[in-house]
C-alpha positions in Angstrom: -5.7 19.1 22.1 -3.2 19.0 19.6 -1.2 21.8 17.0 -0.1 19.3 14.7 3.4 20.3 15.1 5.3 16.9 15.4 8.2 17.5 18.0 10.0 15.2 16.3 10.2 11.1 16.4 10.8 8.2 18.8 11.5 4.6 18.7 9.3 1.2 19.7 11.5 -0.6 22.1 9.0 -3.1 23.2 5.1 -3.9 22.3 3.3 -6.1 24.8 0.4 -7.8 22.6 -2.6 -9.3 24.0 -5.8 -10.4 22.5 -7.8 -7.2 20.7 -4.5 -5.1 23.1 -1.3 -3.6 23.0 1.3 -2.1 25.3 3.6 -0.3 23.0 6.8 0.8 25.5 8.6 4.1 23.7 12.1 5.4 24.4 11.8 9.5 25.1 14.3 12.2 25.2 15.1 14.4 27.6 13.1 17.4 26.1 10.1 15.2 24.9 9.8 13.4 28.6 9.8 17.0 30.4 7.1 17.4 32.9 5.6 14.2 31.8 3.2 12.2 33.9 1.2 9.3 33.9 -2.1 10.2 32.4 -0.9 12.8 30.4 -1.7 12.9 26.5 1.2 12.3 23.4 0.1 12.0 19.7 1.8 9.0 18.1 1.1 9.5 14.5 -1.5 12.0 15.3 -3.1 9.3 17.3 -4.1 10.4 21.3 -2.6 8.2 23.9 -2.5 8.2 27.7 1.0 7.7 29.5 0.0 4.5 31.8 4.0 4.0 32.8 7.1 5.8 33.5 11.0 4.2 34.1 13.5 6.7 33.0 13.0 7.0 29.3 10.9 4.5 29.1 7.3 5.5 28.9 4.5 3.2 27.9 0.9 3.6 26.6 -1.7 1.0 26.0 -3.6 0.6 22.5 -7.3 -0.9 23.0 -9.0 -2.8 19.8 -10.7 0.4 18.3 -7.2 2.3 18.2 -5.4 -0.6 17.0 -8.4 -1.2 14.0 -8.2 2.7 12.8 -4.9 3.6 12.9 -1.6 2.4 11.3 -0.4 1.8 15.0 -1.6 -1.9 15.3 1.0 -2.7 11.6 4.4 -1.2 13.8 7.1 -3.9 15.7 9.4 -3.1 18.2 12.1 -0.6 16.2 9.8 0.9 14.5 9.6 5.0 15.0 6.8 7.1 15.3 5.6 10.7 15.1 5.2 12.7 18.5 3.4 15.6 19.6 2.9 16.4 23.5 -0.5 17.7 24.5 -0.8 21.9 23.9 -0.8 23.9 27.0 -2.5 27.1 27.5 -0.1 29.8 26.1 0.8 27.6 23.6 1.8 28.9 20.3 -0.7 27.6 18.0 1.5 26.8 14.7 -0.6 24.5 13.0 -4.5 23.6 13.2 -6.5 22.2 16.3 -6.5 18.6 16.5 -8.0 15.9 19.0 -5.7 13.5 18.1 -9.0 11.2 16.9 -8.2 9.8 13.8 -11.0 9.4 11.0 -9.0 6.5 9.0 -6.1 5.5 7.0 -4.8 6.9 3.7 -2.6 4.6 1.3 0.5 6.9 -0.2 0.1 6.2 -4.3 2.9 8.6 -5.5 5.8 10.5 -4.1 7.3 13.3 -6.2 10.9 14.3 -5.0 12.3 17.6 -6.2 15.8 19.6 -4.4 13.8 21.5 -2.3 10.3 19.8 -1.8 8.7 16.7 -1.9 5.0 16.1 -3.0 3.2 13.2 -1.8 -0.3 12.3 -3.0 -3.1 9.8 -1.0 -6.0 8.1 -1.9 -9.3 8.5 0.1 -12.8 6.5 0.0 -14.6 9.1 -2.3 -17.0 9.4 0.7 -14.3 10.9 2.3 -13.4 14.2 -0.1 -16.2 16.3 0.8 -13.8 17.2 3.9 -10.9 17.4 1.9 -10.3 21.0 0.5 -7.8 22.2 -1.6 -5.8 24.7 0.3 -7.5 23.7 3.9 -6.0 21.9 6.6 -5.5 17.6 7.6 -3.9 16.0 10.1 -1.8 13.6 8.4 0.1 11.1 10.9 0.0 14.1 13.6 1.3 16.5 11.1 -0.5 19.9 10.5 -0.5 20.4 6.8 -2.2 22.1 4.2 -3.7 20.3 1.4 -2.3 21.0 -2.2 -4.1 19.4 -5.5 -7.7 17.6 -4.8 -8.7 15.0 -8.0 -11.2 13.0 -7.7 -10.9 10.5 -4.5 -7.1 11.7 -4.2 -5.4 14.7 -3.0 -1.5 15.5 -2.4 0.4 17.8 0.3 3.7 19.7 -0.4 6.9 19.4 2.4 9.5 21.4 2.9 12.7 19.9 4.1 12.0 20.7 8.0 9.3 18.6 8.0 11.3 15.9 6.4 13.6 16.1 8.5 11.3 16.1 11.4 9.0 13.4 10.6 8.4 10.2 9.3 7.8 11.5 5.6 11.3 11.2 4.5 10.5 7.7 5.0 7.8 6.8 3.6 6.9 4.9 0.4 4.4 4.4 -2.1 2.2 2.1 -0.5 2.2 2.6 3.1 -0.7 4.1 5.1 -0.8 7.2 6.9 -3.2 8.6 9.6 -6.1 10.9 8.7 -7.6 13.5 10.6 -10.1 15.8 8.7 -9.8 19.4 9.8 -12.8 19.5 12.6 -13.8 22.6 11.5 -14.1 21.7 7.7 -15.9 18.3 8.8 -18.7 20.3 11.5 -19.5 23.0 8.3 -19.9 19.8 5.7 -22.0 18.1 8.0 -23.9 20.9 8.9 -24.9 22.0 5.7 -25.8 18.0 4.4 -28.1 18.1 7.7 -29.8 21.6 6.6 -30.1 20.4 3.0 -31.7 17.2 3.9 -34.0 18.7 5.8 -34.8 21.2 3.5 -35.7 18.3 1.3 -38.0 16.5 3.4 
């Protein structure tokens, strides 16, 4: 399990590509390499993967087709950085929202507002896609806990402070590039739940 509150970023040094396969090779820090072990869980970009490989601050993890086919991870080259959250532990502060680190699909960014103080960026979902998308609720956006802002249509946006900026990969970002979703669970097992009772119902 996941908070959604990205520990901050670390660079590609290597990927390893095979056929439908990757071995992307990270460089840690000190403080985000504490206590690791092979087979432990890290969120890159909100995305769960397993530590296969340690040497020193080098710590690798292999992508398999599915993850590479969901999730912006399978567009990144060596240099590239990326979002990171270790697993939670039990005790944990609890900052954000729970997330699995499963990600439902990819977002395009259509507009970025820049202010002093804030920044507002707006997405674009399949229309599907915006019954789980609430305004004032939670989504996992490239590993980040945040809390959804306007909702229009088949597009929503999110509001950051400069922490987060400053933290993550948003003070990056441009129009046009695609960002991991993660629907709220919650939000997604009550919408579900009800279309299953209404269909029913209907029958």
């Amino acid at each position: 399990m996941f908070t959604g509150i990205v520990q901050g970023t670390a660079i590609i040094e290597s990927i390893d590509k095979k056929v439908a396969f990757q071995t992307h090779v990270l460089q840690l820090t000190d403080s985000q390499r504490e206590g690791l072990e092979i087979g432990a869980s890290v969120a890159h970009n909100g995305c769960c993967l397993t530590v296969t490989s340690i040497d020193g601050g080098r710590v690798s993890f292999d992508l398999m087709q599915e993850t590479l086919h969901v999730t912006n991870l399978g567009e990144l080259k060596a240099g590239d950085s990326v979002n990171i959250e270790r697993a939670a532990k039990f005790g944990d502060e609890i900052g954000g929202h729970s997330m699995s680190g499963h990600i439902s699909l990819q977002a395009p960014i259509i507009d970025i507002v820049r202010t002093d103080n804030n920044t507002t960026i707006w997405f674009e979902l399949p229309i599907e896609s915006m019954k789980y998308v609430l305004a004032k609720g939670y989504i996992g956006i490239d590993g980040c806990s945040l809390t959804i802002g306007a909702v229009e249509e088949n597009r929503f946006n999110v509001h950051l402070i400069p922490e987060t900026l400053q933290r993550t990969l948003f003070s990056k970002r441009s129009v046009g590039d695609r960002v991991n979703i993660e629907f709220d669970p919650q939000t997604q097992a009550i919408v579900d739940t009800v279309e299953r009772v209404l269909a029913a119902k209907q029958v």
